[in-house]
Structures are given as structure tokens and as C-alpha cells.
N, C-alpha and C positions, 0 to 999 in steps of 0.2 A: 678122543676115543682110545680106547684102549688097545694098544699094537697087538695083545695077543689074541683078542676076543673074536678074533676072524675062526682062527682055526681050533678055537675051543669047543671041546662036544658038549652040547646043552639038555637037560634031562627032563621031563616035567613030572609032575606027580598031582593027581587030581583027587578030590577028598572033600570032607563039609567038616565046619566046623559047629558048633551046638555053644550057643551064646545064649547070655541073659540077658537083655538090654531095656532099661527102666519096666522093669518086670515082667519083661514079654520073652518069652523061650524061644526061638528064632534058629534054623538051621539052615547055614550060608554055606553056598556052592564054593570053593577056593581051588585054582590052579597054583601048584608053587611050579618055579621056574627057575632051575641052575639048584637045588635048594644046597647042593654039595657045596655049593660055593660059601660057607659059612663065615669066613672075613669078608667078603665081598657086600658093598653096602646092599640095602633089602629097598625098589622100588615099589608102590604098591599102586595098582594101579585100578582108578574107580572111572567107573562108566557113566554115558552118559542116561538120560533120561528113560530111554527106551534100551539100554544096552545091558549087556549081561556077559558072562566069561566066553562062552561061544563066539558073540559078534562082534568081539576085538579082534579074530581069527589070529591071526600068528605074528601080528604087528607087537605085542609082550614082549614075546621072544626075540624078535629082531632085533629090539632093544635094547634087551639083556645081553643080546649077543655085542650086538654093537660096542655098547658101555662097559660087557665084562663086569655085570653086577648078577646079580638075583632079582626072582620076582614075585610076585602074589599079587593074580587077578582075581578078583571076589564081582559076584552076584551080587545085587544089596537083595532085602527084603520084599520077595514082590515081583524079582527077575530071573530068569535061567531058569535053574534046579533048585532054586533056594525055597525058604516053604513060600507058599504065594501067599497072597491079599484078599481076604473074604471080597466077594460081592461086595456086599454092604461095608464095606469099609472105604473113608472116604481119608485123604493123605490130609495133616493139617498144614496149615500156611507155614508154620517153622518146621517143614519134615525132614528138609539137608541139616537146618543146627541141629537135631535129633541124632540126626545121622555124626555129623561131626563130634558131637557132643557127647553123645553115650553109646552107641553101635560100633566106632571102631573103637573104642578102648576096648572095650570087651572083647572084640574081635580080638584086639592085640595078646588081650588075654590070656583067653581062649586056646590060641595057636603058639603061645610061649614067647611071644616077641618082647624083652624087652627094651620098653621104646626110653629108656633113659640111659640103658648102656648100647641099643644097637639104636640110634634113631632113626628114624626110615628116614625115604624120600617118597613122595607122594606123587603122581603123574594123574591126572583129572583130567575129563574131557566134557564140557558144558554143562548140566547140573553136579556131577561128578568134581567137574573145578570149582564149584562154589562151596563143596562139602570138602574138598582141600584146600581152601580160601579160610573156610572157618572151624577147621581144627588147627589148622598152622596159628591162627587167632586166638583159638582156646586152651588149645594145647604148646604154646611155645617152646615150653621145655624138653618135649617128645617129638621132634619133628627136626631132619637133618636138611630140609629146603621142597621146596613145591614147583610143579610144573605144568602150568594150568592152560588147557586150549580150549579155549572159546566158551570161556565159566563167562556164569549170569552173575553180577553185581548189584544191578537194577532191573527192572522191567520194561522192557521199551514196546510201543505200537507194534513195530516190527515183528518182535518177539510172538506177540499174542495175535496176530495176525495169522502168521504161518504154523503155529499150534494148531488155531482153528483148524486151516486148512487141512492139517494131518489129521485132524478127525475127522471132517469129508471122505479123505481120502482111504481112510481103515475103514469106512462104513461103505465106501463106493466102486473100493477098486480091490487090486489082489495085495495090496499092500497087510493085510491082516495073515493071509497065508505065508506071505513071505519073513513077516517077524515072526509065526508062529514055529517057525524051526530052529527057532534059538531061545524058547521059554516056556517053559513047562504048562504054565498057565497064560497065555499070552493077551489074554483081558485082564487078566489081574494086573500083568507090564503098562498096558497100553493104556486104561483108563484110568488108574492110579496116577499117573504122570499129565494125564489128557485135562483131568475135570480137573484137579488143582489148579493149573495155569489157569483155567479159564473163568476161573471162578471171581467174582469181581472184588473181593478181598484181599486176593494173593497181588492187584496191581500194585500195592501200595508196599510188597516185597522190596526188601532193600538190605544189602549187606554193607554197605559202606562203611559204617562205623564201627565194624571188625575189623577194616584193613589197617588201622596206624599201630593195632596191636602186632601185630604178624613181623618177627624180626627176623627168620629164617631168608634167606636167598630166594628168589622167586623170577620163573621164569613164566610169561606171560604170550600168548602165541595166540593169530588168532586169525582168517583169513580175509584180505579187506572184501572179497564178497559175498559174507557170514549173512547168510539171508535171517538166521536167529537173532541178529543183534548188532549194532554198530560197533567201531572200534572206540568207540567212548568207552565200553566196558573193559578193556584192559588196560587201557588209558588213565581210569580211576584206577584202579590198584597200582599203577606208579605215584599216582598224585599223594595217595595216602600210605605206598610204603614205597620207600625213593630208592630204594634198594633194590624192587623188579628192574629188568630186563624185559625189553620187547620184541617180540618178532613176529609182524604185520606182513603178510605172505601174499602177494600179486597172486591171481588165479588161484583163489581160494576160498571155499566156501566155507561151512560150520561144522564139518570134521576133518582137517588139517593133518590128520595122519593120514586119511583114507586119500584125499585130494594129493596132496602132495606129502607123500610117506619117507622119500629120501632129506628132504629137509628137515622133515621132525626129528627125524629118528639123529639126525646128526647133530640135533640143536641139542637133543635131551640126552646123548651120551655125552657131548662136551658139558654140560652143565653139571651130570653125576662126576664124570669125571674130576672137575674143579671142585667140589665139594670133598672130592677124598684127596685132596693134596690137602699136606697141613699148611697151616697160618692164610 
């Protein structure tokens, strides 16, 4: 951690950015966070499935704070303020390589980042970490290390199991009202994310064979009582890149900042940290 980062004053600036990504015109909600801090590395931080810049609530910044870095929390397409997702439009089975593959470049674009003299760092949280799983893959040259908690690799029972269940649960209970204050369109969030998983096509999802590409540092988190998914899933991203780091968290379920907020946050500035020392 960084010794000064306690007493440092932290600034945020909120904004969209207007991208073009494999020919779709797309405007993304983006929080920057320290942006004064212009040496300071740049963490970028993607959400999970149903997540958007709002309902990271102030855990960014804590980070920032913590680590003594910068940040940019982004909206994907579909969430927050960002433009939403027609009705009729349905997410295809490769939507995160989409996402890794041509949405943040452009992003990076877009907002002036470059990722070959500044490389970010990436911080993902469940579909989020598998779309920093697979630009740290596709992108190797652009990417200063990933810190990924409780990303999807493969598809497990489990997984689609309690998917379902959250679709019960937005059609039966107040859970629809309660995401609806962090997304402008919150069916466009909610079913976009919903009918993929459950679709009997997406079972056969699997990222594996990204990971032996991925030579960046990787820090893998994930809680052992992740009702989304076994600890197989971070367990394979060491198998096939020998380089992550893991940290499997007692009393912990499938969002590991919110569950236990003081260990992530101290896992993931030590990890920024160690990346901004040389050699």
C-alpha cells in the first residue's frame, strides 16, 4: 500500500464516452477517479453481470485510495447510463470476447488512454473478470496485470442454477425495484444478462483456452462460499497461467469486495502496488 495514499485528497469526474465498436455507435457511462494523479498507474475497473458504475458504490475509490493509483469505472453496454439494449435484442454467447476484444479498445480510444505506453491494470468482478481474463489474452501487449474476483472460466450447474433463481426472483419479488436505481433501463441490465446464461448454448461457454495466452501478473480472488461457482474457476486460471496468485476467502460469497471489502481492497493495492516497482 501505498504510505501516502491515506491522506491523499481524491477527486472524481463523471462523463460518457462515445465509441464505435465493430460498427455499433455506443455511449458509456465512465467515472474517472484521482484523474490528477497522471503517473500514477490507471486501474480500470469492469462490473459484474448485473453491475454498472453506481453499484460499485465507493469501493473504486477506496481502492484508489488505498493503492495511490487512478481509476475508471465504466458502464458496459446495456448498464447504468450507458445507451441500453433494445428489447429485442438478444446478447450472443461470445458477448464478453466482444467486450474484450473490440469495446475496450475503443474505449481506450476514445478516452486517450494509451495502453502501450500507459498500460492499465484491470480489476473485474464475475462476468467482468472473465472480460479481463480475455483481453489480458488478446491484448497482452496492453495490459499492466489483472485482478479478477469470482470470473466465470466455464459453466458450472451451480452457476445456472442460481441464475435461474434470480430470474424468479426479479419477476417475484422487489429485487427489480432495487437494481432499478442503478440503471437507466434496468430490463435492458437484467435480461440481457438473464436469457444468455440460460440459454442452452451458452452451457458449452468456456474460456480456457485464453488463459495459457495471458502473461501479465494475475491476481485471482474468489470466495469459497461463491454460490455462482466453485473454486475450480480460479483454480483453472492458475493451472493454465502459473503466474496467478490466489486468494480463496473463508466467509465469502460471489462478491468478495462487498463480503469482505477490507481484504480485497488490501489484496489489490498490494498487487498494484508490486507492479509499479521496477524489475
Amino acid at each position: 500500500m501505498n504510505p501516502l495514499a491515506a491522506s491523499a485528497a481524491i477527486t472524481t469526474r463523471t462523463g460518457f464516452a462515445d465509441v464505435t465498436a465493430a460498427g455499433r455507435a455506443l455511449r458509456l457511462e465512465c467515472l474517472w477517479i484521482a484523474p490528477e494523479r497522471a503517473a500514477a498507474p490507471l486501474l480500470v475497473f469492469l462490473h459484474e453481470g448485473l453491475g454498472s458504475v453506481a453499484m460499485w458504490k465507493d469501493w473504486p475509490r477506496q481502492v484508489c485510495q488505498a493503492a495511490g493509483c487512478r481509476g475508471l469505472v465504466v458502464s458496459r453496454y446495456g448498464y447504468g447510463q450507458s445507451t441500453p439494449r433494445p428489447a429485442q435484442e438478444k446478447w450472443p454467447v461470445d458477448f464478453m470476447h466482444h467486450e474484450a476484444r473490440d469495446v475496450l479498445p475503443a474505449l481506450f480510444t476514445a478516452l486517450g488512454v494509451d495502453t502501450q505506453r500507459d498500460k492499465p491494470v484491470l480489476f473485474g468482478h464475475s462476468d467482468g473478470g472473465s472480460i479481463a481474463l480475455l483481453y489480458a489474452a488478446m491484448h497482452p501487449d496492453a495490459v499492466a496485470g489483472i485482478a479478477v474476483a469470482a470470473p466465470h472460466t466455464f459453466v458450472e450447474d451451480v452457476t445456472v442454477k442460481n441464475i435461474a433463481l434470480a430470474r424468479k426472483a426479479y419477476q417475484d419479488t422487489d429485487l427489480r425495484d432495487r437494481l432499478a436505481r442503478y440503471h437507466a433501463d434496468v430490463d435492458s441490465a437484467f435480461w440481457g444478462w438473464n436469457d444468455i446464461w440460460l440459454q442452452p448454448e451458452f452451457r458449452d461457454w468456456n474460456i480456457e483456452d485464453y488463459l495459457p495466452r495471458i502473461t501479465c501478473p494475475v491476481l485471482a480472488i474468489q470466495g469459497v462460499d461463491d454460490e455462482y461457482g466453485s473454486l475450480a474457476q480460479i483454480r483453472s486460471i492458475r493451472r493454465h497461467a502459473p503466474q496467478t496468485v490466489l486468494l480463496e476467502i473463508p466467509g465469502c460469497r460471489h462478491s468478495p469486495h462487498k463480503d469482505q471489502p477490507d481484504i480485497v481492497i488490501q489484496a489489490v493495492a498490494d498487487f498494484v502496488g508490486a507492479l509499479d516497482k521496477p524489475g
